[in-house]
VEXGUPA-495136 format. One record per residue (C-alpha): x, y, z. Coordinates in steps of 0.5 Angstrom, whole numbers, padded with zeros to 4 digits, always signed. Layout:
% residues N
XYZ...
% end
This chain:
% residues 464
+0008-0059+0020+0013-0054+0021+0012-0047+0026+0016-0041+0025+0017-0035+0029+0017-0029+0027+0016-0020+0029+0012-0019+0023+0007-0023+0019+0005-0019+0013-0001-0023+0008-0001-0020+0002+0006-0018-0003+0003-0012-0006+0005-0004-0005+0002-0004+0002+0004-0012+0004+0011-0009+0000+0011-0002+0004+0010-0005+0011+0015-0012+0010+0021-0008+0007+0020-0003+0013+0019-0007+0018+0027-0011+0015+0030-0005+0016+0028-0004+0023+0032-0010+0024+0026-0015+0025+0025-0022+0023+0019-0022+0018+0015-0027+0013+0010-0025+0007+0005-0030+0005+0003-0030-0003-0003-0033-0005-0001-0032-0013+0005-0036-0014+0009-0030-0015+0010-0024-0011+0007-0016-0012+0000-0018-0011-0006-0015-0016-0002-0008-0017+0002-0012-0021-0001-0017-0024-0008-0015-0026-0009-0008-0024-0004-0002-0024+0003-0004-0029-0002-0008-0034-0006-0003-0035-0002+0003-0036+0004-0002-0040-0003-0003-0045-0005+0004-0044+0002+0007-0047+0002+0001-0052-0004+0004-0054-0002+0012-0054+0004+0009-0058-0001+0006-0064-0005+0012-0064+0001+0017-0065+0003+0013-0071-0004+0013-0074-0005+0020-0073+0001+0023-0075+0002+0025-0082+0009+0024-0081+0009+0017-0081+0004+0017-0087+0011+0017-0090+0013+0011-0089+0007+0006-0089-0001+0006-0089-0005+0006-0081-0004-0001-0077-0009-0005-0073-0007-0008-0067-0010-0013-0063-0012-0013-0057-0007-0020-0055-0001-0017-0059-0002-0010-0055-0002-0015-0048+0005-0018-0050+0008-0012-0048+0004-0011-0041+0008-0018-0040+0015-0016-0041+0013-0010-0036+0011-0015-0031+0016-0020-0032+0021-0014-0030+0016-0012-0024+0016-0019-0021+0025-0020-0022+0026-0014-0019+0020-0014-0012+0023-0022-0012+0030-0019-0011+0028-0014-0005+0025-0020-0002+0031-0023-0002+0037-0017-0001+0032-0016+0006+0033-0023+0007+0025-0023+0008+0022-0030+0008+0016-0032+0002+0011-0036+0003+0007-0037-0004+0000-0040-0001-0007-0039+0001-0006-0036+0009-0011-0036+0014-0011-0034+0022-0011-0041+0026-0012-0036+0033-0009-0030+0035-0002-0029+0033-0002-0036+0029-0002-0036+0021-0003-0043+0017+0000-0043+0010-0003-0048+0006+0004-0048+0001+0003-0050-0006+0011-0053-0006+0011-0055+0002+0004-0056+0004+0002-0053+0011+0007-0049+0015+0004-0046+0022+0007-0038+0023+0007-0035+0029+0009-0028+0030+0008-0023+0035+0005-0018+0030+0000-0019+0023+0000-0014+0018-0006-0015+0014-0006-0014+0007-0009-0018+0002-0012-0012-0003-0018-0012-0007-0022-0017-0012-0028-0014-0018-0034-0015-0015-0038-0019-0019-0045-0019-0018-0049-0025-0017-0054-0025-0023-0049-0024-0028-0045-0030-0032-0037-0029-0031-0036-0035-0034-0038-0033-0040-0034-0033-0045-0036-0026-0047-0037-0022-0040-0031-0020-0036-0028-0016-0030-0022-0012-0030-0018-0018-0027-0021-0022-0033-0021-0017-0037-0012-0019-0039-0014-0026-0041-0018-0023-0048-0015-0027-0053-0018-0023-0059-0021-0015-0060-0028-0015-0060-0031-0010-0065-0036-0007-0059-0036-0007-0053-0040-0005-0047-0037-0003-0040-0041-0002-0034-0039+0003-0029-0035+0009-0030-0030+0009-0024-0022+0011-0026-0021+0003-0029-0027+0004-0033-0025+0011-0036-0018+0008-0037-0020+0002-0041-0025+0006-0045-0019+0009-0048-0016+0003-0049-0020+0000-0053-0023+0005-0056-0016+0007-0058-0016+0000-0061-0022+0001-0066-0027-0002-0061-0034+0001-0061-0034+0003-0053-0041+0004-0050-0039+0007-0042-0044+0005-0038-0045+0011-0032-0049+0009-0026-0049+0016-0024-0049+0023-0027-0042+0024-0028-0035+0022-0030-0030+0022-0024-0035+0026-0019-0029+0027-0015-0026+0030-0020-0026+0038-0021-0032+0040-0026-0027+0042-0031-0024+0037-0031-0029+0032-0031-0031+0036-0037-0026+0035-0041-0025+0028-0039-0033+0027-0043-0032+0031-0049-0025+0028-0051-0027+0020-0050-0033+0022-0053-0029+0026-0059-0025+0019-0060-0032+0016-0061-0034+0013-0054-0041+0013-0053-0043+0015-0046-0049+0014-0042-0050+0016-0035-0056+0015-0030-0056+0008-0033-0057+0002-0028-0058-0005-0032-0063-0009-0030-0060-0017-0033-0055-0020-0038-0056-0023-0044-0051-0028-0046-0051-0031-0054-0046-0035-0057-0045-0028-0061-0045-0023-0056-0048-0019-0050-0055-0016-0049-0056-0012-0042-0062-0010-0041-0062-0003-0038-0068+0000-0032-0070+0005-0037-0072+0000-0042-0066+0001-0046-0063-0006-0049-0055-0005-0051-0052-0010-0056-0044-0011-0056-0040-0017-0058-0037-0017-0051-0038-0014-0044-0033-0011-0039-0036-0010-0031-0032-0006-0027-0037-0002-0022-0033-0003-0015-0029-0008-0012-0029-0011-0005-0024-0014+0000-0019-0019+0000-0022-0022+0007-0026-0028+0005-0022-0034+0008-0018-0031+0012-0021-0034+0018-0023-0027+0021-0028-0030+0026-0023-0035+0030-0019-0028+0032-0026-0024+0033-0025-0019+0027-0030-0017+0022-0031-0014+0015-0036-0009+0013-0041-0011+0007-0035-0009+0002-0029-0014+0005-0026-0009+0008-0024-0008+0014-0024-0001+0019-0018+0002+0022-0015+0007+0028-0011+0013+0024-0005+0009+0026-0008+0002+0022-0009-0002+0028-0015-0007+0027-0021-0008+0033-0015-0013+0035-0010-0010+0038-0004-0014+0035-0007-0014+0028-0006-0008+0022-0008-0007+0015-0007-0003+0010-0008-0002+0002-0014-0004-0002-0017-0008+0004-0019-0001+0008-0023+0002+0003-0020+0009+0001-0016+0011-0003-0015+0005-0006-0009+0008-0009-0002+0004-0010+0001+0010-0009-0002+0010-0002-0002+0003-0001+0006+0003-0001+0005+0009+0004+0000+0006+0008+0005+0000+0009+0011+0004+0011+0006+0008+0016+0004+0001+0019+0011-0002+0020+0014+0005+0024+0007+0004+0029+0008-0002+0030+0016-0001+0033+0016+0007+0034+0020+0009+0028+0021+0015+0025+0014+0015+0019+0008+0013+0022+0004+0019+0020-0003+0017+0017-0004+0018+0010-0009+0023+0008-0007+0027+0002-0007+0023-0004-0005+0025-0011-0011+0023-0016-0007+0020-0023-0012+0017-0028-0009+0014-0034-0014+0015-0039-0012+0018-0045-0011+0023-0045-0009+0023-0038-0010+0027-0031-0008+0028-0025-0010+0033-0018-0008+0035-0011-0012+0039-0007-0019+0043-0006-0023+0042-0012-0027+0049-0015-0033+0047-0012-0030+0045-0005-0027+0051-0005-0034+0055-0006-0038+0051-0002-0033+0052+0004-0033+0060+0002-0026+0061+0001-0024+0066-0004-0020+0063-0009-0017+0065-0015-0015+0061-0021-0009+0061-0026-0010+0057-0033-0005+0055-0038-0007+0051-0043-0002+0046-0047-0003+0048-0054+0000+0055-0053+0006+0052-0050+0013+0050-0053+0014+0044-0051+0007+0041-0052+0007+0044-0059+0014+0040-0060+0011+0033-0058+0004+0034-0062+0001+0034-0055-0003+0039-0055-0009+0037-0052-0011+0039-0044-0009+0044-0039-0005+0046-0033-0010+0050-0027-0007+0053-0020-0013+0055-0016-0010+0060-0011-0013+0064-0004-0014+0071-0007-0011+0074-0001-0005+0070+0001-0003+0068-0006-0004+0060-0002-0004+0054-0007-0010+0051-0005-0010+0046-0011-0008+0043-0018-0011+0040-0023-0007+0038-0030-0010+0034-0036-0006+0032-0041-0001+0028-0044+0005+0028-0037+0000+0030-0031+0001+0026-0027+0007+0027-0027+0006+0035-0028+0003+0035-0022+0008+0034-0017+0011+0040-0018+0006+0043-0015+0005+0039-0009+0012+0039-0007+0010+0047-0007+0004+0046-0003+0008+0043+0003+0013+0048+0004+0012+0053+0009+0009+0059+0010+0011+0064+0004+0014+0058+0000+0008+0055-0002+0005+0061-0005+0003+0063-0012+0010+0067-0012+0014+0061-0013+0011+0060-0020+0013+0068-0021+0019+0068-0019+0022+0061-0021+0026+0060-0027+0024+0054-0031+0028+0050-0037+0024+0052-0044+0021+0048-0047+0018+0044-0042+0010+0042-0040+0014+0044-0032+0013+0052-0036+0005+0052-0036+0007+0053-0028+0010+0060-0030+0005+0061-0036-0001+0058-0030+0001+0063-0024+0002+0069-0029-0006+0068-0031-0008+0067-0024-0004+0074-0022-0007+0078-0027-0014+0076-0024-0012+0078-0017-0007+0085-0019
% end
């Protein structure tokens, strides 16, 4: 068995093991990865962010051509399949796992693909798919092993008919019907996926509300368009059991309800990816969840060992991620960047899409802050009247008295890349960051960046 000494050990190769491995090279430390899947960028890649925003826009695409009279001239709507969609999914992949395994090698980072787990305290033991065992020692262990769908113990997955948002990629046909329980962001995302590809979708919400955490207005449009496009959803329901046919799925709800469908897709949580780890020879628990609890600068109980990503709990974001990863690495060694991420964008990719930054209106009341809001919405915009994209709304909400952008709030087509207008605004200093950038700022014509100029005016005509 071979031992190798490194500065840094990270587990895990997605946005946070990548942010801090990548951080900690250009620091000039000698650092190794360790990979449990046979090919680097973790879950983000795989199974989570890339494949199912690379469906989404396949899917948008599919809906664009069978919705727009225009293209009624040359042929009649197509049906594709849910399969021939994923290919496209696999080739974005593919392009995400050459590029991250070049990073790799132009920072000269050390790739172990196998299962690790902690011998003691600074000794890591790989199991290697090619090599067999390998001891890695360092004097620092980033943890960052990412998060897996919680699958409750009553419900069959290996079932041919029922699958998780991991499963959920390997669906070798398109299901007529299909149940998704939880309503969180990825059932939401893949409720507009499927129902864009002529599926029956139930959404199946535990609680009273689509995306709590989300401005009421836009949680409002977010129901009424999946509903428009024909999701049925139910919110306040819990299921009790799971019935499994040859044909299809029955789950049997608390309230006595019995819902049939062809398939089932559970996506309500996820746990962290700290099972096997050898947590207990380094004295290191994880709550109920898998996940594990950090100081603000990512340090563990153990004074040498860090974590970040998923395996952390919120925001459970990869955009996060990859900063969290970045901020462990400069706190390790004292560099520039080891800031605590605590203001996240929200990007939701549902169709249409949302995005936000920044206080809620029902934040903003209960706090008693005396705010203003300034709407634009997108089918009185130019650009948005180009594209047939007319569907959603920009919102500032603003202090009535400083002109202070306090949040911002976009549905529609292009949000989340809309909102980082306004979250650059929001982080200048003083006057900079005020409702008067938008007045007093040129913007290219036709954009969807206009709804900015369009925004600010309505809310400055509230106030003055």
């Amino acid at each position: 068995m071979t031992t190798r000494h490194y500065d840094v050990v990270v587990l895990g190769t997605g946005p946070a093991g990548e942010g801090a491995a990548m951080n900690a090279a250009k620091a000039g430390k000698r650092v190794a990865v360790v990979e449990a899947s046979p090919k680097v960028g973790g879950s983000c890649t795989h199974l989570g962010t890339i494949p199912s925003k690379a469906l989404r826009h396949a899917v948008k695409e599919i809906i664009a051509f069978n919705t727009n009279p225009m293209f009624r001239d040359i042929g009649e709507p197509r049906w594709f399949s849910f399969p021939k969609v994923l290919n496209r999914a696999n080739k974005v992949i593919d392009k995400q796992v050459m590029g991250r395994t070049e990073y790799y090698a132009r920072n000269r980072i050390d790739i172990f693909f196998g299962r690790g787990r902690f011998k003691d305290a600074n000794t890591i033991e790989v199991n290697t798919y090619e090599q067999g065992p390998e001891l890695l020692v360092a004097d620092k262990v980033v943890i960052a092993t990412g998060s897996r769908p919680y699958r409750p113990e009553n419900i069959d997955f290996d079932h041919p008919r029922i699958y998780c948002s991991d499963t959920i990629l390997s669906l070798n046909h398109t299901p007529r019907s299909l149940i998704i329980y939880g309503a969180g962001v990825i059932g939401s995302e893949y409720a507009s996926i499927f129902c864009g590809l002529g599926v029956r979708v139930e959404l199946i919400n535990p609680g009273k509300k689509l995306l709590s955490f989300l401005d009421d207005e836009i949680t409002d449009a977010l129901s009424y368009h999946l509903r428009d496009s024909g999701v049925l959803i139910r919110h306040n329901e819990t299921y009790d059991s799971v019935e499994t046919t040859e044909r299809g799925v029955v789950m049997h709800m608390t309230s006595g309800k019995k819902l049939r469908a062809d398939a089932l897709l559970f996506c309500n949580g996820r746990s962290g990816n700290t099972k096997d780890l050898g947590l207990e020879a380094i004295g290191l628990d994880a709550n109920a969840r898998g996940q594990l609890a950090v100081n603000d600068t990512y340090q563990t109980q153990v004074e040498h060992v860090y974590a970040a990503g998923d395996v952390i709990g919120w925001p459970s974001l990869a955009s996060a991620a990859y900063d969290q990863g970045r901020a462990v690495a400069a706190n390790m060694f004292g560099i520039e960047g080891g800031h605590f991420i605590s203001e996240v964008p929200t990007g939701i990719y549902t169709i249409p899409e949302i995005s936000s930054v920044g206080k809620t209106e029902a934040e903003l009341t209960s706090e008693k802050v005396p705010y203003e809001v300034g709407r634009a919405f997108f089918k009185n915009t130019a650009r948005a009247q180009i594209t047939d994209e007319a569907v959603g709304m920009l919102k500032i909400l603003f202090h009535r008295e400083s002109l202070e952008i306090l949040g911002i709030h976009c549905f529609g087509d292009q949000a989340s890349e809309i909102v980082h207008i306004g979250q650059a605004i929001m982080k200048q200093p003083g006057e900079q960051n005020t409702l008067k950038y938008f007045l007093n700022t040129t913007f290219n014509y036709p954009t969807m960046a206009e709804a900015y100029r369009v925004a600010a005016l309505n809310g400055f005509n509230r106030v003055f």
